[in-house]
C-alpha positions as CSV (number, residue, x, y, z in Angstrom):
1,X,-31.9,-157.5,-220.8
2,X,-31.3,-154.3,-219.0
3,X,-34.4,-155.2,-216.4
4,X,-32.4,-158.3,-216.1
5,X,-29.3,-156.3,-215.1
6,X,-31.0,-153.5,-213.2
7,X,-32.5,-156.8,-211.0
8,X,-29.0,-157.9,-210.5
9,X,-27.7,-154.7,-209.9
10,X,-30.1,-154.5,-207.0
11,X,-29.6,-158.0,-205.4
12,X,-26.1,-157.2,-205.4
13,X,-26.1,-153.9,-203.9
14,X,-28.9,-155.3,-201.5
15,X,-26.1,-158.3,-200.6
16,X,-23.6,-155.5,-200.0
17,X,-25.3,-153.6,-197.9
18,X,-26.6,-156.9,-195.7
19,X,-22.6,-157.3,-195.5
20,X,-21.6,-154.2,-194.5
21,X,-24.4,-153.9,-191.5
22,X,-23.5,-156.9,-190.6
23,X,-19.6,-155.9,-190.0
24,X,-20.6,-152.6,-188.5
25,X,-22.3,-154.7,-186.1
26,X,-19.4,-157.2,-185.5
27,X,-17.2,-154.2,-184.9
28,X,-19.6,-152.4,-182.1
29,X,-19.6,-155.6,-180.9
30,X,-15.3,-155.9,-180.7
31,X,-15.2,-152.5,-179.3
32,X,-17.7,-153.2,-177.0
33,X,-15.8,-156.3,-175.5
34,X,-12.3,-153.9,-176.0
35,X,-14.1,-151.2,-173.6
36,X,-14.7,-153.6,-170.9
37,X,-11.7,-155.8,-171.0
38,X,-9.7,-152.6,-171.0
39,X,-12.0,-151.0,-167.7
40,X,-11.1,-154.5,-166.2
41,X,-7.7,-154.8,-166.8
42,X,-6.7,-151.3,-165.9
43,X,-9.0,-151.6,-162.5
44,X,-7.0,-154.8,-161.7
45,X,-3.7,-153.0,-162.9
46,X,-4.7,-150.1,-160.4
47,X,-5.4,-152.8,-157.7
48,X,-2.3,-153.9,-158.2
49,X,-0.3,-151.1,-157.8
50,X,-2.1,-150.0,-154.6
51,X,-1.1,-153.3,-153.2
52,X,2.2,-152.8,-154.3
53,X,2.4,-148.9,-152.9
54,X,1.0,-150.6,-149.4
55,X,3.8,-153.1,-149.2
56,X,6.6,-150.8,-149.7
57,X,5.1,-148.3,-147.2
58,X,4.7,-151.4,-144.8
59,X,8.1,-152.5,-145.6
60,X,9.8,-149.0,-145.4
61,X,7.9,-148.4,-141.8
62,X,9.1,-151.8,-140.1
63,X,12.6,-151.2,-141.4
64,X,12.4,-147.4,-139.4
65,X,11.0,-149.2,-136.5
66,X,13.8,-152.3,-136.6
67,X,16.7,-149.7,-136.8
C-alpha cells in the first residue's frame, strides 16, 4: 500500500511539474508577443507624432508667410 501511494505521489507530482513548465512556457511566450506589439505600437505612436509635429510646423510657417 504505501509503494502504491509513494507511485502516486510521484505521477502526480511528475503531472504537476509537466503543468507548470508548460505555463512558464506559455507565459515567455505572452510576454514575448507583449514586447513586440508594445516596440511596434510605440514606434508607430512615435511616427505618428512626428507627422503630426511636421504638420503643425508646416501649417504654422504658411500662416507667417500668408500674413
Amino acid at each position: 500500500m504505501e509503494a502504491r501511494h509513494v507511485a502516486t505521489l510521484q505521477s502526480r507530482e511528475a503531472a504537476h511539474s509537466d503543468s507548470l513548465e508548460e505555463e512558464r512556457r506559455k507565459h515567455a511566450a505572452d510576454a514575448e508577443y507583449l514586447r513586440e506589439s508594445h516596440a511596434a505600437e510605440l514606434s508607430s505612436a512615435s511616427e505618428g507624432a512626428l507627422l503630426e509635429k511636421d504638420r503643425a510646423t508646416r501649417a504654422a510657417l504658411t500662416a507667417q508667410g500668408q500674413t
